[in-house]
PDB file of N, H, CA, C and O in Angstrom:
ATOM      1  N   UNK A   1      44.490  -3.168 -10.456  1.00  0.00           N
ATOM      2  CA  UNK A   1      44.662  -3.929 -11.668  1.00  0.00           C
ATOM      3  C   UNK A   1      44.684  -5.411 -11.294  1.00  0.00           C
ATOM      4  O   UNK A   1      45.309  -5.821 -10.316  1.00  0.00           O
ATOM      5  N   UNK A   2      44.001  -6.171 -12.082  1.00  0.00           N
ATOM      6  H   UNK A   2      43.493  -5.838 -12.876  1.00  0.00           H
ATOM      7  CA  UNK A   2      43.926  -7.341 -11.612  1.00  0.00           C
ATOM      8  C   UNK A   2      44.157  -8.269 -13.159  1.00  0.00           C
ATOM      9  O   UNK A   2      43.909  -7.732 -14.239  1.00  0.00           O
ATOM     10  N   UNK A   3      44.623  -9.599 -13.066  1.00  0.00           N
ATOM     11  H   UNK A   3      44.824 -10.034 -12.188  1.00  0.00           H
ATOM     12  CA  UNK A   3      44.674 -10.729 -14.323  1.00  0.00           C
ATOM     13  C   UNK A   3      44.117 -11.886 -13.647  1.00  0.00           C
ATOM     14  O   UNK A   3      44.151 -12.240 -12.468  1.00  0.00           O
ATOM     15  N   UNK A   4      43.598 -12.383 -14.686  1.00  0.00           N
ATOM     16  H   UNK A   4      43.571 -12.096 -15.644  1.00  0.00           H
ATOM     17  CA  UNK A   4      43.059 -13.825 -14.645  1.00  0.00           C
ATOM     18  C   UNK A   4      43.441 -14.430 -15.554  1.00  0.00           C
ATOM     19  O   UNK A   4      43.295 -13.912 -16.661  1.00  0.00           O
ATOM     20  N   UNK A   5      44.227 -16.071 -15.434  1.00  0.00           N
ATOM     21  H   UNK A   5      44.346 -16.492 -14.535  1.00  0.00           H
ATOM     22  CA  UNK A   5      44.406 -16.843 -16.132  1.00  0.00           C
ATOM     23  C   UNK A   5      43.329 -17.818 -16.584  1.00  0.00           C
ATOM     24  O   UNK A   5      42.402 -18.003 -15.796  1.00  0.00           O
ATOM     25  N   UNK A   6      43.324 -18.366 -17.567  1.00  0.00           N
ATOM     26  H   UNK A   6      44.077 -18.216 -18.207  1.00  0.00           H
ATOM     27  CA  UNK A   6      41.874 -19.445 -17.891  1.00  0.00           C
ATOM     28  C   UNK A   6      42.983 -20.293 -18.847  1.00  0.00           C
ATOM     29  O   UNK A   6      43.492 -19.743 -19.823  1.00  0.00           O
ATOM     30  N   UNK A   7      43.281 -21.567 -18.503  1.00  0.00           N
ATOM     31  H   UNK A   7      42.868 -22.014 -17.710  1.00  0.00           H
ATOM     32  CA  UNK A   7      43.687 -22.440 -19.716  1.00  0.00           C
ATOM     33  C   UNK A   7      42.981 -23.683 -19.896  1.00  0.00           C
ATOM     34  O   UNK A   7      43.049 -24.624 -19.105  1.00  0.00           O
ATOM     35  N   UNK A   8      42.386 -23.664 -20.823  1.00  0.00           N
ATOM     36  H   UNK A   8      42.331 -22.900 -21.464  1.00  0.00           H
ATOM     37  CA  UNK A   8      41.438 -24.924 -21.858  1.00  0.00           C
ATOM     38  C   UNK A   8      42.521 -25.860 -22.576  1.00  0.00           C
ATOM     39  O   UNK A   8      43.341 -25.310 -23.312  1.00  0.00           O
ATOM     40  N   UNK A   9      42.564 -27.272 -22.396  1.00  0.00           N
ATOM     41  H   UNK A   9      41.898 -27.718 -21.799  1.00  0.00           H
ATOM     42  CA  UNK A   9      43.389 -27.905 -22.478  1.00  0.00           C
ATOM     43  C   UNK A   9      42.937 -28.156 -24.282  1.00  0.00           C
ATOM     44  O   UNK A   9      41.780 -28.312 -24.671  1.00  0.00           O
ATOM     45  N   UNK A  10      44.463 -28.137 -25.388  1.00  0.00           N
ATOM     46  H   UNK A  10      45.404 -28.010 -25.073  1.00  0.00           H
ATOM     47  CA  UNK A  10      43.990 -28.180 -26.568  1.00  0.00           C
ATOM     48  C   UNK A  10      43.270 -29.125 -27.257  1.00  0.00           C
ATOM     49  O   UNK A  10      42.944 -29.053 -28.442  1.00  0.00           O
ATOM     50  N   UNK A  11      42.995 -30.145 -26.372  1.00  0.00           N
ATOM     51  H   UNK A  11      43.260 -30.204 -25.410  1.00  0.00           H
ATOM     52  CA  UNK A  11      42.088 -31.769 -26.600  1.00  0.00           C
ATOM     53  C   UNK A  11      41.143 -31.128 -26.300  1.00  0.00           C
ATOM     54  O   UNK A  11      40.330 -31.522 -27.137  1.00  0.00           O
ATOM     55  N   UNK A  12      40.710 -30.513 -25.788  1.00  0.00           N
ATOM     56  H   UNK A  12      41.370 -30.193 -25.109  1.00  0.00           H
ATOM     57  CA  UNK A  12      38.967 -30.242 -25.245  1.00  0.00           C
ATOM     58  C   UNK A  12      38.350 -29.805 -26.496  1.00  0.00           C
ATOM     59  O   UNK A  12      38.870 -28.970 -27.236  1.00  0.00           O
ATOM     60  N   UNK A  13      37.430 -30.279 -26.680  1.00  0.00           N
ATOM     61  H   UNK A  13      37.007 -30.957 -26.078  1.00  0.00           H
ATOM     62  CA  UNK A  13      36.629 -29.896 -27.802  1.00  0.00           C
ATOM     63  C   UNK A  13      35.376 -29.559 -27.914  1.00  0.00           C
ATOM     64  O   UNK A  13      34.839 -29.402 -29.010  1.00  0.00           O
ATOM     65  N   UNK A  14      34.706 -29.396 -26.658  1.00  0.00           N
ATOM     66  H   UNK A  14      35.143 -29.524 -25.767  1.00  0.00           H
ATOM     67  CA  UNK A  14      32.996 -29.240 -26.472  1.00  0.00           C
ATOM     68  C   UNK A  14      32.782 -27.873 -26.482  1.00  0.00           C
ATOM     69  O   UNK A  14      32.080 -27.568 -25.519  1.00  0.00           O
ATOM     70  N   UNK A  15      33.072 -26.973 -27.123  1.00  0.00           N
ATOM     71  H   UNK A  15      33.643 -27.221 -27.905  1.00  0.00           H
ATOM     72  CA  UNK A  15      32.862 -25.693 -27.387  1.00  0.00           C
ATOM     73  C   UNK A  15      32.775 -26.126 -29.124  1.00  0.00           C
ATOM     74  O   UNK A  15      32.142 -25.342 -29.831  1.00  0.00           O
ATOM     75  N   UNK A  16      33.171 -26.901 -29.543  1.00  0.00           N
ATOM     76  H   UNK A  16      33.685 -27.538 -28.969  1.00  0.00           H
ATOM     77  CA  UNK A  16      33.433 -26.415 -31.209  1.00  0.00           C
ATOM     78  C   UNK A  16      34.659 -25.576 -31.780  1.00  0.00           C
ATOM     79  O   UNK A  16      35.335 -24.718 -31.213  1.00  0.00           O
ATOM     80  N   UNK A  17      34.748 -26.108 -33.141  1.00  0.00           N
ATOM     81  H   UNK A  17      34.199 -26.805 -33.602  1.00  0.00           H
ATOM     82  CA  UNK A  17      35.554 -25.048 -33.599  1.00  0.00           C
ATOM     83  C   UNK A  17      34.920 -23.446 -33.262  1.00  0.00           C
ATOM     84  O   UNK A  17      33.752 -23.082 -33.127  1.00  0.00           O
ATOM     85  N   UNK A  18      36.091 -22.748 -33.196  1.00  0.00           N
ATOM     86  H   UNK A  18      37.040 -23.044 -33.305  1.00  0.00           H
ATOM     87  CA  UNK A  18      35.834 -21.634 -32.997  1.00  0.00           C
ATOM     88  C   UNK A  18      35.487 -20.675 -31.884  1.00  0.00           C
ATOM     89  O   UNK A  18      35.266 -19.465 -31.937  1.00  0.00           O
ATOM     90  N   UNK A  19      35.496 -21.825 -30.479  1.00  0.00           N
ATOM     91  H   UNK A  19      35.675 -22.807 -30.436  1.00  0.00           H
ATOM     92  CA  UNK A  19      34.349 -21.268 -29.471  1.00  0.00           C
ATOM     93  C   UNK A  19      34.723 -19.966 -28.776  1.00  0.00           C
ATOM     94  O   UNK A  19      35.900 -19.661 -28.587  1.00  0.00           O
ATOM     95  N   UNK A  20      33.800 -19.280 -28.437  1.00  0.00           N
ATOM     96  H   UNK A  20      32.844 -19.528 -28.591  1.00  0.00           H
ATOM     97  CA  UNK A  20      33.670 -18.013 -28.166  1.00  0.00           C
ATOM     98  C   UNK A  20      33.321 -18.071 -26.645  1.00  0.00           C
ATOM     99  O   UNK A  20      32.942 -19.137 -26.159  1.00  0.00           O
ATOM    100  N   UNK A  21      33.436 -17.002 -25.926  1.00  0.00           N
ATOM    101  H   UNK A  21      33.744 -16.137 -26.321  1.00  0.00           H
ATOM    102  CA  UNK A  21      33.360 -17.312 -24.562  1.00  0.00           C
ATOM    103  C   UNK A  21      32.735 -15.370 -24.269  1.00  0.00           C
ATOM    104  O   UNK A  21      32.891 -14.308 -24.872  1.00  0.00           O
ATOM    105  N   UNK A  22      32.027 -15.813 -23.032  1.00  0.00           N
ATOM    106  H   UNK A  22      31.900 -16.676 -22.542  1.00  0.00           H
ATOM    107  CA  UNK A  22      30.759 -14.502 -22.577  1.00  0.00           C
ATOM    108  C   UNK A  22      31.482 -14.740 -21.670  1.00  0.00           C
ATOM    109  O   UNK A  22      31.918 -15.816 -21.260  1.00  0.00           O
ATOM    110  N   UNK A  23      31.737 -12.966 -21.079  1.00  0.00           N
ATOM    111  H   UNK A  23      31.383 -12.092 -21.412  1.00  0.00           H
ATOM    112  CA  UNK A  23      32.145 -12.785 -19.775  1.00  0.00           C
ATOM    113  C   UNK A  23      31.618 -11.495 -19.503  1.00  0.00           C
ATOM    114  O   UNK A  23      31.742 -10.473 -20.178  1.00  0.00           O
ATOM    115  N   UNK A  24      30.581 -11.788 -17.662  1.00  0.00           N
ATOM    116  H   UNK A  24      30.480 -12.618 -17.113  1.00  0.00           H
ATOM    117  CA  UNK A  24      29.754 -10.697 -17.170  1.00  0.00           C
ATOM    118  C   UNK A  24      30.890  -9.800 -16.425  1.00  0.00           C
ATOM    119  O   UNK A  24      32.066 -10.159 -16.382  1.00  0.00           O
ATOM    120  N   UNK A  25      30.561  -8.973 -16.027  1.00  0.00           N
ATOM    121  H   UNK A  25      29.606  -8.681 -16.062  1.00  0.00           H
ATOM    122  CA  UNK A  25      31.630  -7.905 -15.322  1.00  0.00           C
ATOM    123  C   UNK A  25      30.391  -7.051 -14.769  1.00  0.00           C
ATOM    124  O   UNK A  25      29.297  -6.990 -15.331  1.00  0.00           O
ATOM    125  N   UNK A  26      30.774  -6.334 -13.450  1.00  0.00           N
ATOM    126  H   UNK A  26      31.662  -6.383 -12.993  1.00  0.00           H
ATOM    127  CA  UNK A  26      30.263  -4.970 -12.819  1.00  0.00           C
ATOM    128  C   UNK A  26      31.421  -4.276 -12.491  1.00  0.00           C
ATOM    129  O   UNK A  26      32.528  -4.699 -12.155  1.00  0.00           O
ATOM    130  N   UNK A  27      30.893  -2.861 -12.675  1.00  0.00           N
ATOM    131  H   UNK A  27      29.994  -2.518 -12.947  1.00  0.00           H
ATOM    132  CA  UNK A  27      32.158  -1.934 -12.082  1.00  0.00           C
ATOM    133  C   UNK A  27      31.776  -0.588 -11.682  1.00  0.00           C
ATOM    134  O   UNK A  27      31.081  -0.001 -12.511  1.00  0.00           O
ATOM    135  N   UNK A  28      32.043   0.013 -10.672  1.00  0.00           N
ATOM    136  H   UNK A  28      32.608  -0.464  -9.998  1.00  0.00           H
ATOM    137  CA  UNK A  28      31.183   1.028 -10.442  1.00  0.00           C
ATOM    138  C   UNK A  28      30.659   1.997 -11.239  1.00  0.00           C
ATOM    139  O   UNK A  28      30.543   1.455 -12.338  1.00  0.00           O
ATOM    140  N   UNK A  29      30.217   3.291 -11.329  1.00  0.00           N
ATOM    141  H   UNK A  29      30.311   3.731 -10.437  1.00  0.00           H
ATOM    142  CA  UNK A  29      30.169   4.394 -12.222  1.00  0.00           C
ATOM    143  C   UNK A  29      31.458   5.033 -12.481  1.00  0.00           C
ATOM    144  O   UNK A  29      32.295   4.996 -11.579  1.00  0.00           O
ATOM    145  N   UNK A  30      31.651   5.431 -13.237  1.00  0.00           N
ATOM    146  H   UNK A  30      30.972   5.461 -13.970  1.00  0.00           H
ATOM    147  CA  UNK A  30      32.688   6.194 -13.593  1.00  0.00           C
ATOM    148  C   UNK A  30      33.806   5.659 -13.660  1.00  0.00           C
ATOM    149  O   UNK A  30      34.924   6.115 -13.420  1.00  0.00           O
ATOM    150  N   UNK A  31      33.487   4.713 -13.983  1.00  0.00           N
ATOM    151  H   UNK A  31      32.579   4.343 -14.179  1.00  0.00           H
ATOM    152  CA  UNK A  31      34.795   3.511 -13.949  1.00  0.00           C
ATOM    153  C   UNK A  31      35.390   3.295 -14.952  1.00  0.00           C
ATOM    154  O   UNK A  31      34.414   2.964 -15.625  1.00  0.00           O
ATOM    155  N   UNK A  32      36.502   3.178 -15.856  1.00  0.00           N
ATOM    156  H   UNK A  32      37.295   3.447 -15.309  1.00  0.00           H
ATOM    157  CA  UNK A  32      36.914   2.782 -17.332  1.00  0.00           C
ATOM    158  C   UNK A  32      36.125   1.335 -17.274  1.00  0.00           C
ATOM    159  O   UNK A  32      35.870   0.737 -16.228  1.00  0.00           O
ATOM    160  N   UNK A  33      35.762   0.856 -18.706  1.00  0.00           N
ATOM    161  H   UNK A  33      35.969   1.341 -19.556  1.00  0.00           H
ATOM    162  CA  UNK A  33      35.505  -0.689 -18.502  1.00  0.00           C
ATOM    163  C   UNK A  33      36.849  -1.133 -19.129  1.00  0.00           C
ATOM    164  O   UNK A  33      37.653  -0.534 -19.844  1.00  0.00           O
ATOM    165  N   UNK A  34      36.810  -2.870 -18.421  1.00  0.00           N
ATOM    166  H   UNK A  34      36.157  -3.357 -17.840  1.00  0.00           H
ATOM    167  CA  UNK A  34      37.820  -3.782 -18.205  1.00  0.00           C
ATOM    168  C   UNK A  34      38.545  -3.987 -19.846  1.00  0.00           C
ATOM    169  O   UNK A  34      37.932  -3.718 -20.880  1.00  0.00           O
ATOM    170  N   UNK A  35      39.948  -4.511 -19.798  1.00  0.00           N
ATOM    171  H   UNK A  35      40.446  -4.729 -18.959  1.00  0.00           H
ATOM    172  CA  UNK A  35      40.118  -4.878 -20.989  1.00  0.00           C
ATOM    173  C   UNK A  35      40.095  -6.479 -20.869  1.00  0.00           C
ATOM    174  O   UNK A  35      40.223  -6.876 -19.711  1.00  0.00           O
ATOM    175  N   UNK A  36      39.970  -7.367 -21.749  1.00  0.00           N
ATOM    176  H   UNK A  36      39.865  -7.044 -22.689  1.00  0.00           H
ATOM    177  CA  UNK A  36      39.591  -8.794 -22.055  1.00  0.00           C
ATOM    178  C   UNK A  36      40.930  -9.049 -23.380  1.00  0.00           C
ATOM    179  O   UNK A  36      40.811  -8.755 -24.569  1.00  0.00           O
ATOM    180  N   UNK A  37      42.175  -9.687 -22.691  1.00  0.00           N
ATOM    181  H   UNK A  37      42.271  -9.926 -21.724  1.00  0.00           H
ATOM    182  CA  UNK A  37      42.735 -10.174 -24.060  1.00  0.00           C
ATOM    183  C   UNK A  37      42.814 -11.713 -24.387  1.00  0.00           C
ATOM    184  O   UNK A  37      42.572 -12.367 -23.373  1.00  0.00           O
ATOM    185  N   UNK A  38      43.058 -12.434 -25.407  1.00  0.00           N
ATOM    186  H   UNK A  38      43.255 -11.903 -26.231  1.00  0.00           H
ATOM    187  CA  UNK A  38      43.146 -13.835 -25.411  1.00  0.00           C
ATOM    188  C   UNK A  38      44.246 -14.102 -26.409  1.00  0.00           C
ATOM    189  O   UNK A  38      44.406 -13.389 -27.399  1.00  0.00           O
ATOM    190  N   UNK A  39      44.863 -14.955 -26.177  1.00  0.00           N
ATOM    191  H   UNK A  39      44.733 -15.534 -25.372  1.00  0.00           H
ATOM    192  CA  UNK A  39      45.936 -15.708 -26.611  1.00  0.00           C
ATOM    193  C   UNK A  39      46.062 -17.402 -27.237  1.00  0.00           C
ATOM    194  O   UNK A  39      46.273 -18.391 -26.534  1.00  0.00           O
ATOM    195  N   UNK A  40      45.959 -17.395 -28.034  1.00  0.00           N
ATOM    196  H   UNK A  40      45.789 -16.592 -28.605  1.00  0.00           H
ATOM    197  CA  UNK A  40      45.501 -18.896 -27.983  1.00  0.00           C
ATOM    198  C   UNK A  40      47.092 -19.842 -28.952  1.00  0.00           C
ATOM    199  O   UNK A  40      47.202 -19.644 -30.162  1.00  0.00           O
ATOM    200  N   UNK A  41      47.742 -20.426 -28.494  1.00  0.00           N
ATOM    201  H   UNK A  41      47.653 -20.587 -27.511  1.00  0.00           H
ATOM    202  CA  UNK A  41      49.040 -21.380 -29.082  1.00  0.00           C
ATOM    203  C   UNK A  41      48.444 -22.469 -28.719  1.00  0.00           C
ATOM    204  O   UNK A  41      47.638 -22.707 -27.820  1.00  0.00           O
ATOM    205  N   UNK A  42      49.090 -23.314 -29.781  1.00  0.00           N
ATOM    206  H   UNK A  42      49.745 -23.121 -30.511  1.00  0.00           H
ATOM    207  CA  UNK A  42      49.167 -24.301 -30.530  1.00  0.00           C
ATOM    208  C   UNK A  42      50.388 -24.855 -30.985  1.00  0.00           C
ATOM    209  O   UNK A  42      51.281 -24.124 -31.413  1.00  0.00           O
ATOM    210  N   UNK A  43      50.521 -26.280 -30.919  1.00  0.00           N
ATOM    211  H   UNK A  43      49.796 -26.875 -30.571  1.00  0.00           H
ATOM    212  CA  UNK A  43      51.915 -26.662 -31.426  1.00  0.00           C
ATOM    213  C   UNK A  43      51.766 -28.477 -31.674  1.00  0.00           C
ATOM    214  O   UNK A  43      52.178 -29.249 -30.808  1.00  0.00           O
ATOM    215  N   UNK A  44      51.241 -28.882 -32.734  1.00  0.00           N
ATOM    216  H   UNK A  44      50.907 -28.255 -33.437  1.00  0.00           H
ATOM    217  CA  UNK A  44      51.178 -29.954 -33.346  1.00  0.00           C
ATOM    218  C   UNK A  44      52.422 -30.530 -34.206  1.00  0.00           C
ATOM    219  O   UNK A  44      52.888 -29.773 -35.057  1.00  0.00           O
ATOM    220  N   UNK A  45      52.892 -31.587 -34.074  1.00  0.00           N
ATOM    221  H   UNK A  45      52.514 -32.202 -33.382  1.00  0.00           H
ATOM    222  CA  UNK A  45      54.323 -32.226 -34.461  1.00  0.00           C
ATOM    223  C   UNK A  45      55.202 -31.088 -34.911  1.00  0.00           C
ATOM    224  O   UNK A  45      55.041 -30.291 -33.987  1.00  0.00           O
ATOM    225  N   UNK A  46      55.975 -30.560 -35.701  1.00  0.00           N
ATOM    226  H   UNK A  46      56.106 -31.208 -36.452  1.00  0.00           H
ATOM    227  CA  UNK A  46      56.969 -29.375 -36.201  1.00  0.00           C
ATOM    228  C   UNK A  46      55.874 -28.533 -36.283  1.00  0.00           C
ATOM    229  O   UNK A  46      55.154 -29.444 -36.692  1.00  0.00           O
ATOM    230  N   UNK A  47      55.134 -27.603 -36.251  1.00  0.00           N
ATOM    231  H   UNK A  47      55.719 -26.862 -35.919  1.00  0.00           H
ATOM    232  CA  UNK A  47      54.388 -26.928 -36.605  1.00  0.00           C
ATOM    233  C   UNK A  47      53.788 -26.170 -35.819  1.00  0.00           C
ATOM    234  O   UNK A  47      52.877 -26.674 -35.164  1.00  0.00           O
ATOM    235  N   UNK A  48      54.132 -24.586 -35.613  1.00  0.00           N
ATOM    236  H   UNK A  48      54.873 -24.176 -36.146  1.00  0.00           H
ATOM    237  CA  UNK A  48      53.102 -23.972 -34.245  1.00  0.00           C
ATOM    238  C   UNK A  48      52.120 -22.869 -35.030  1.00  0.00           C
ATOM    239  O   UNK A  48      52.300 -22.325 -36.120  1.00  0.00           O
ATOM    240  N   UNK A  49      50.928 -22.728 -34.005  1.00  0.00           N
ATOM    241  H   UNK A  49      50.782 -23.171 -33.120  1.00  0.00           H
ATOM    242  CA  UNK A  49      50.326 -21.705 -34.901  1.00  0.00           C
ATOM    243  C   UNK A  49      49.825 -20.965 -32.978  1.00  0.00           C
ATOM    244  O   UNK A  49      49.494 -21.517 -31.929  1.00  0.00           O
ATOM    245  N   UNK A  50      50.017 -19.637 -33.365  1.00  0.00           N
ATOM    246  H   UNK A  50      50.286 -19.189 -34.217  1.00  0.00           H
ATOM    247  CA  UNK A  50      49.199 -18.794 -32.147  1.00  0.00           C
ATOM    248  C   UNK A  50      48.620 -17.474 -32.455  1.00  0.00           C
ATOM    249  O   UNK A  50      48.715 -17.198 -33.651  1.00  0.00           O
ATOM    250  N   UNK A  51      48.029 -16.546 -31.703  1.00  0.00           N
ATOM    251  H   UNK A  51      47.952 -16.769 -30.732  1.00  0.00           H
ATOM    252  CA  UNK A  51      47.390 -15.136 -32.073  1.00  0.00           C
ATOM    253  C   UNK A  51      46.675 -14.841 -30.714  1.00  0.00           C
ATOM    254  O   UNK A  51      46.510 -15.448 -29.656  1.00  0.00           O
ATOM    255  N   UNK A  52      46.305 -13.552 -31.266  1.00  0.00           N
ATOM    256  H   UNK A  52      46.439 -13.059 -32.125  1.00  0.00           H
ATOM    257  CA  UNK A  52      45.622 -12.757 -30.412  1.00  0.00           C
ATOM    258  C   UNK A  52      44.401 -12.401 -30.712  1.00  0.00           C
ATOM    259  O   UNK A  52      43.925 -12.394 -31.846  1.00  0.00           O
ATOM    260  N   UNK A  53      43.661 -11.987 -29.344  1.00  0.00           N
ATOM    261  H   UNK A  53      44.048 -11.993 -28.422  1.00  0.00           H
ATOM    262  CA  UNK A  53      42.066 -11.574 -29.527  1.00  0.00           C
ATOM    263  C   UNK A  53      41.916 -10.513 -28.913  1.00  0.00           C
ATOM    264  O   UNK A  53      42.823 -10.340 -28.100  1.00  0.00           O
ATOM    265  N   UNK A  54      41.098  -9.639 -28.940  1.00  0.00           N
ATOM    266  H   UNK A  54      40.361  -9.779 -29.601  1.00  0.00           H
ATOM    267  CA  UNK A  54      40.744  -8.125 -27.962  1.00  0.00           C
ATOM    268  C   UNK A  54      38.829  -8.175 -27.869  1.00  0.00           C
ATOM    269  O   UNK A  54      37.984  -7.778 -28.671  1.00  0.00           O
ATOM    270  N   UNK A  55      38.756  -8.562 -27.090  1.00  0.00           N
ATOM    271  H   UNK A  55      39.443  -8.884 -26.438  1.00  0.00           H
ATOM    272  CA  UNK A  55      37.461  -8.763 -26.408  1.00  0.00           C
ATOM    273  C   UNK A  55      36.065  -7.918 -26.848  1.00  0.00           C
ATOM    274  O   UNK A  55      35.721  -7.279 -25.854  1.00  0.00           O
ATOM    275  N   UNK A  56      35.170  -7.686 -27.924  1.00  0.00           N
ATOM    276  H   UNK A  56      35.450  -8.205 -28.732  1.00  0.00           H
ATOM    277  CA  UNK A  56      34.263  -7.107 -27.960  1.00  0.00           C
ATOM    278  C   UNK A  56      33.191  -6.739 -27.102  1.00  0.00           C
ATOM    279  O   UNK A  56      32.669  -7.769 -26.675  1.00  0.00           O
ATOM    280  N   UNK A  57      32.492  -5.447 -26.553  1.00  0.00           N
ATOM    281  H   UNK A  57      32.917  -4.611 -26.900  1.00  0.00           H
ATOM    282  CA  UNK A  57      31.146  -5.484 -26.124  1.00  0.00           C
ATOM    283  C   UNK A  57      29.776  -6.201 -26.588  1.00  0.00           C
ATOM    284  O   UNK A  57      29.069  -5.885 -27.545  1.00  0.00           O
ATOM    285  N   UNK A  58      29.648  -6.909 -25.964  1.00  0.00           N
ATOM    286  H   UNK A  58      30.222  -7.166 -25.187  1.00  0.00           H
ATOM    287  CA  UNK A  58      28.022  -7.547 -27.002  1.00  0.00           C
ATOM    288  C   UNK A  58      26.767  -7.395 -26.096  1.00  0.00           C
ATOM    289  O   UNK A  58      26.707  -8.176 -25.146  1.00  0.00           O
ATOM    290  N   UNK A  59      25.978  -6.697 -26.220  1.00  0.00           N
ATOM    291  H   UNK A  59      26.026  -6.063 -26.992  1.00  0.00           H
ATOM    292  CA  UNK A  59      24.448  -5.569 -25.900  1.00  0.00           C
ATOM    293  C   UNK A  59      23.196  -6.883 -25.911  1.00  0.00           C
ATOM    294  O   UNK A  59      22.009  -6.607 -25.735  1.00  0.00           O
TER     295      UNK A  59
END
């Protein structure tokens, strides 16, 4: 079992609203495939907003 952290600083903006992110993977045969979760917080003057994502297959 393995984790990877990735943090995008909340000023960065060259993705756009919304940006979406591709991630390649190999894994042998018979292998479960990987899970992909995302987390994204936020916290502007009194005010926080955060959530979750669960990673789709895209073909």
């Amino acid at each position: 079992m393995e984790t990877t952290e990735i943090i995008i600083d909340e000023i960065d903006v060259s993705g756009g609203t919304g940006s979406n992110f591709i991630i390649e993977w190999k894994i042998p045969k018979d292998c479960p495939e990987p899970l992909f979760e995302a987390v994204m917080t936020s916290t502007m003057g009194q005010q926080g907003l955060s959530f979750t994502t669960q990673a789709k297959r895209v073909k």
